[in-house]
Backbone bond lengths (Angstrom), bond angles and torsions (degrees), N, CA, C in turn:
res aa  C-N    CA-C-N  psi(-1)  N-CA   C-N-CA  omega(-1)  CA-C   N-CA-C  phi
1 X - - - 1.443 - - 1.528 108.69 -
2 X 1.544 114.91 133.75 1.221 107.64 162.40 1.538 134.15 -74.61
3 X 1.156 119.10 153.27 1.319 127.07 -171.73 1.638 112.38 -75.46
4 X 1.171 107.78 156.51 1.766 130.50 -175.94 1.817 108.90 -92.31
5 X 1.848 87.18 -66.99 1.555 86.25 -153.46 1.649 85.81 -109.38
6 X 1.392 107.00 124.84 1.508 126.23 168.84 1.708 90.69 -74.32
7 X 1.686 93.70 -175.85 1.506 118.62 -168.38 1.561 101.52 -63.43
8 X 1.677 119.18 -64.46 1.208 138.22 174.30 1.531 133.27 -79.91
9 X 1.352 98.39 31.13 2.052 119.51 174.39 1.204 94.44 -86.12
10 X 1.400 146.79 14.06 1.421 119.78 164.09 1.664 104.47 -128.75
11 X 1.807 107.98 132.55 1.592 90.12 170.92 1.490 81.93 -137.57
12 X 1.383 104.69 -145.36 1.235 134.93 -155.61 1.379 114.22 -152.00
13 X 1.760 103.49 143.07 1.645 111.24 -166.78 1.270 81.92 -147.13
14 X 1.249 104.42 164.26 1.787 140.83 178.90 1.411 99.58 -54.04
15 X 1.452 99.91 -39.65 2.085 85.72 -170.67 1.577 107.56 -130.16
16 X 1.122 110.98 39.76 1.572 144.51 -170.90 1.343 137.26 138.82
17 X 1.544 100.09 -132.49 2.045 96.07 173.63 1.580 84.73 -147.42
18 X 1.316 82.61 -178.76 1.573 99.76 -157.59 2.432 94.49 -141.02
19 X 1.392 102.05 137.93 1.660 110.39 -162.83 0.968 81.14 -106.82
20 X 1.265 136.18 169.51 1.579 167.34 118.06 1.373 123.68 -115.46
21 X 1.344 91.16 105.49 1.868 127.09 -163.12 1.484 99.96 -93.75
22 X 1.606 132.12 128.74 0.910 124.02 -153.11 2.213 74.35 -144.25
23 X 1.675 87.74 146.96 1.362 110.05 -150.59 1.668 106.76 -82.97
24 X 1.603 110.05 112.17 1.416 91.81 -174.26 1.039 118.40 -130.63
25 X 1.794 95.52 99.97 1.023 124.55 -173.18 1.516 107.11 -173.31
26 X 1.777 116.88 131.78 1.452 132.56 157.98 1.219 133.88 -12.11
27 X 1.109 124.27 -26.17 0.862 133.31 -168.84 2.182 119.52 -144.39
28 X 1.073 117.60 149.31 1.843 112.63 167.28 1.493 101.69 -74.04
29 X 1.793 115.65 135.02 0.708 112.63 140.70 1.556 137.62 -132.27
30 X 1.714 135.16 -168.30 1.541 98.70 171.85 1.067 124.37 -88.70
31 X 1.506 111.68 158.45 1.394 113.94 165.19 1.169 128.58 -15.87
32 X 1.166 125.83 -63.61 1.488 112.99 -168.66 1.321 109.81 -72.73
33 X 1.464 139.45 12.49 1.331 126.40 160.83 1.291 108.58 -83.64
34 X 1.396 136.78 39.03 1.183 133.87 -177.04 1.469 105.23 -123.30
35 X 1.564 126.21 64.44 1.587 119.45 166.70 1.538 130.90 -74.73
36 X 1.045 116.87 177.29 1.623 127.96 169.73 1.438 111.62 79.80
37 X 1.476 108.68 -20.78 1.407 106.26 -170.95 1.709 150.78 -1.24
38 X 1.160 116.10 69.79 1.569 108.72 -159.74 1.625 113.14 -114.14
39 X 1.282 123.30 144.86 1.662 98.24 -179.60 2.137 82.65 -135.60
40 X 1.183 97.73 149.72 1.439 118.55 173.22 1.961 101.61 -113.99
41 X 1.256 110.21 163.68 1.358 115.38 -174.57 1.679 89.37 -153.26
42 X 1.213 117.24 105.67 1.701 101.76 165.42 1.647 120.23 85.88
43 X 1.888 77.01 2.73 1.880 81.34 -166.12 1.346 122.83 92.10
44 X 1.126 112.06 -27.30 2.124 115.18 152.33 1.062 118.15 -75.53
45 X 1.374 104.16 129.79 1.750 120.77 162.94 1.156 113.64 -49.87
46 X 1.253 133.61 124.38 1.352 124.09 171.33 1.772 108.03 -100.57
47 X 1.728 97.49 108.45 1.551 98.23 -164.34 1.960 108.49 -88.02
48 X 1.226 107.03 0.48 1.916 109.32 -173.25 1.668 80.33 -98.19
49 X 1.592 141.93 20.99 1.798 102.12 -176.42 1.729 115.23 -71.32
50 X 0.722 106.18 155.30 1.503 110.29 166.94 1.887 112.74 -148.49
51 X 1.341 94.23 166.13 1.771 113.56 -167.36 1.432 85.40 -77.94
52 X 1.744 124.69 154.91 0.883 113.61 127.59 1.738 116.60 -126.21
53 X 1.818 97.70 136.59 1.688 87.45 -178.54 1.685 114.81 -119.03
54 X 1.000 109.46 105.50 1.674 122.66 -151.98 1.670 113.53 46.62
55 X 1.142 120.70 -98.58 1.643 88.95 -159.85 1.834 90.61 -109.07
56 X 1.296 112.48 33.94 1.826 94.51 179.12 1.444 88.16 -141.34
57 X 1.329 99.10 149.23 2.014 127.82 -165.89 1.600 99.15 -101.69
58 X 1.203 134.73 104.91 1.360 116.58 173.01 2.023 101.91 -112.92
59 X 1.360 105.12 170.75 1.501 99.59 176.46 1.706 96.45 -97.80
60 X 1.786 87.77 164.92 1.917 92.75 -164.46 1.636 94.41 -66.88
61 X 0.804 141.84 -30.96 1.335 113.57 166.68 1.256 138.57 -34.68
62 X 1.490 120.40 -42.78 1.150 139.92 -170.34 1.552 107.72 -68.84
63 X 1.530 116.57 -25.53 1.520 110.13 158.91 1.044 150.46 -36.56
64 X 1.748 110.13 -22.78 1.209 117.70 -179.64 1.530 104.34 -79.85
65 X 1.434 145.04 -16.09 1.146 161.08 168.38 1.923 128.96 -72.03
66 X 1.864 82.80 -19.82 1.386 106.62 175.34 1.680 105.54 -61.35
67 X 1.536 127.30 155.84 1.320 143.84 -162.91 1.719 92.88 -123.73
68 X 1.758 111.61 -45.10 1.362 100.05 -173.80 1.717 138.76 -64.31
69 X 1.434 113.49 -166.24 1.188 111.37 138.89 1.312 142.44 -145.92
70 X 1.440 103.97 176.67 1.812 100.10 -177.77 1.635 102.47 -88.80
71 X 1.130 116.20 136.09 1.212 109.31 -174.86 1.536 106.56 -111.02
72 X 1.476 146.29 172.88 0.851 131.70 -156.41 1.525 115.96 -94.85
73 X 1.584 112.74 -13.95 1.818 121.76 173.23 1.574 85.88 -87.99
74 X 1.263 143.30 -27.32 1.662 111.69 -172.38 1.262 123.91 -105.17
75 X 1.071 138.81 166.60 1.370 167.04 -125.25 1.514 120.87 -126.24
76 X 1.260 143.10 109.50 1.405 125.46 173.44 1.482 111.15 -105.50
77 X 1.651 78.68 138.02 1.463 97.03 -162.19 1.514 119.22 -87.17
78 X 1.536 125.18 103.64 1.694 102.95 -162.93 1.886 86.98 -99.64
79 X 1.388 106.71 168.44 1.612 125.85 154.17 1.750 121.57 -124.73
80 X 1.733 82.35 119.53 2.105 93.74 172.05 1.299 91.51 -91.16
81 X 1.911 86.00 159.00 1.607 97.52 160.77 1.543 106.74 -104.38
82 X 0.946 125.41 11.53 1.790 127.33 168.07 1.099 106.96 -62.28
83 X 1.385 107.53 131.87 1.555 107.53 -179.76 1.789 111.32 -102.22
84 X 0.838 100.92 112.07 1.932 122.35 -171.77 1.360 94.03 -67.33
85 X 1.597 119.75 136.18 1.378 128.01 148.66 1.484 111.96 -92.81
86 X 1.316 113.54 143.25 1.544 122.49 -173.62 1.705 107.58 -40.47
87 X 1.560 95.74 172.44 1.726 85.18 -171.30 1.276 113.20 101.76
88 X 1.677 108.30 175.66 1.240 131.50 165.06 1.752 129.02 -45.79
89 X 1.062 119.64 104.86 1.514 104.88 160.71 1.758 117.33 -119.89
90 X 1.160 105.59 159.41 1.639 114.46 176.68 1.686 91.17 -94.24
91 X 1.335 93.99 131.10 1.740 108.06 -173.68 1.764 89.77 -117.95
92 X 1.455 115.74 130.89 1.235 121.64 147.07 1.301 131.15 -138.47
93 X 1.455 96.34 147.50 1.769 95.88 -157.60 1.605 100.88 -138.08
94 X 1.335 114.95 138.11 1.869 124.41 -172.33 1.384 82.15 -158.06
95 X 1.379 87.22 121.51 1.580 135.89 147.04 1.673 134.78 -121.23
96 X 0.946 124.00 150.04 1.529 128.39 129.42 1.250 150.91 -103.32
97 X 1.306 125.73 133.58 1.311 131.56 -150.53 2.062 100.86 -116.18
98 X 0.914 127.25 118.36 1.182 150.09 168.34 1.584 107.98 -88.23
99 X 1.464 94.42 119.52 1.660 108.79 -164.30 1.588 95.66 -105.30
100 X 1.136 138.93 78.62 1.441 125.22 147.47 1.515 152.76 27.79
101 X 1.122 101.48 -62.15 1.255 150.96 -160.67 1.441 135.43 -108.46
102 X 1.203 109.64 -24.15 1.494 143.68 132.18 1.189 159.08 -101.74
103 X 1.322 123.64 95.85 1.772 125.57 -150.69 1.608 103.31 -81.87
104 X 1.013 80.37 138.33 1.963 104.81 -179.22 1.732 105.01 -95.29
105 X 1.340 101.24 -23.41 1.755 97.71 -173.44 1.651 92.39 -163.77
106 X 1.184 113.44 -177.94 1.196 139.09 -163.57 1.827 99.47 -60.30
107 X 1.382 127.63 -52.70 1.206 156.83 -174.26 1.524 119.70 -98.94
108 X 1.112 121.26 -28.81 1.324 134.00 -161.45 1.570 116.71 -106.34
109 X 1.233 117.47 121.42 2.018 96.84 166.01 1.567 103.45 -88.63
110 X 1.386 96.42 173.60 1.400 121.63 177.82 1.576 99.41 -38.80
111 X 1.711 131.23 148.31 1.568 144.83 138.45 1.172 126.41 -133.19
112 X 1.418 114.15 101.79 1.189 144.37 157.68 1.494 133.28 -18.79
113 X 1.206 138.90 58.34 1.889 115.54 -158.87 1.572 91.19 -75.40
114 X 1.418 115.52 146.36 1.483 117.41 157.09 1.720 106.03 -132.03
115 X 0.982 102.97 158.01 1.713 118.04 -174.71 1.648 88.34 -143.51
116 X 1.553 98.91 140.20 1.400 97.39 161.10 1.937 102.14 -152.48
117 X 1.446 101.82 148.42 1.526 81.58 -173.90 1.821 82.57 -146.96
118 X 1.399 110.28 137.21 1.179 130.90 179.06 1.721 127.31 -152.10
119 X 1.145 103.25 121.33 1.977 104.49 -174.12 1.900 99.97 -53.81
120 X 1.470 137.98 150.87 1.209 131.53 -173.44 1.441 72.97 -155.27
121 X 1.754 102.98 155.23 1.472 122.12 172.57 1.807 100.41 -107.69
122 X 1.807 98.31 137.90 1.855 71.27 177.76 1.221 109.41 -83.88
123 X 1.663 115.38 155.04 1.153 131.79 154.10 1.504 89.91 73.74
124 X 1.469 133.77 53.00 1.407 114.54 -168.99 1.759 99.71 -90.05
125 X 1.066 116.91 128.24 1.648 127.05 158.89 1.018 109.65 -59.89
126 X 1.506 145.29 -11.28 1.656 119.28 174.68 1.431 92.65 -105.27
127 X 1.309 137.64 19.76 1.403 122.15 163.06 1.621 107.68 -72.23
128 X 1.323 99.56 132.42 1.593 113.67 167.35 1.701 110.15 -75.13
129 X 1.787 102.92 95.19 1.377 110.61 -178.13 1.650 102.97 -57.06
130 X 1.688 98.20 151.31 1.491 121.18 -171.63 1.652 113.60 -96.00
131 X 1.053 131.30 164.58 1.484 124.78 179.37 1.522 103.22 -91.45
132 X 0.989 132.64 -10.19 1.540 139.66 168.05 1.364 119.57 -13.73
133 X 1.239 137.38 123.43 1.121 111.85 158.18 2.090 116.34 -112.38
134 X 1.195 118.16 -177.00 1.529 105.21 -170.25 1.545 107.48 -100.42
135 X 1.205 115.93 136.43 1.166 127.13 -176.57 1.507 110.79 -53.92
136 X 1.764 123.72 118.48 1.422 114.95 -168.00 1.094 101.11 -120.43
């Protein structure tokens, strides 16, 4: 399985931090195959997250309404309002991803559950930055 959260998916903003969710999966797909959306930090729900896709914040719900896509070099960019102290955090993140393109049943395409849970330092400087850019 491919991985979610690289070394440098966690930073920090003025009125929280900000994830970079990296797509794992073979292939780009669109936005709105991205349900369930939830991210934990520390073991708290973070209930304010929202998408951001270039300069507008929508909540993961609002994906299913999305036109774009995730492509497989970029990154989605969510924003907490938890305010992170430097250091270590336990990042967890569960989704499902709805594959298109592959039928699971007669009616149905393929759905994906993913969970991923990994310790991240914020803003760590020895992360080997990625060429990624964020899905806008």
């Amino acid at each position: 399985m491919l991985g979610a959260l690289r070394d440098d998916a966690l930073g920090s903003t003025d009125d929280g931090f900000v994830l970079r969710l990296s797509l794992p999966w073979i292939r780009s797909l669109p936005l709105w195959s991205v349900e369930g959306l939830h991210v934990t930090i520390d073991g708290r729900t973070e209930r304010g997250l929202r998408i951001l896709l270039g300069q507008r914040a929508i909540a993961p719900s609002d994906l299913a309404d999305e036109p774009g896509w995730w492509f497989v070099q970029d990154r989605l960019l969510l924003r907490g309002e938890q305010a992170l102290a430097p250091g270590d955090h336990e990042v967890g993140v569960v989704f499902d991803l709805v594959v298109p393109y592959l039928q699971a049943g007669p009616e149905s395409p393929l759905r994906l559950p993913f969970r991923f849970g990994r310790t991240l330092s914020l803003n760590d400087s020895s992360a080997v930055p990625t060429v990624a850019l964020d899905v806008a």
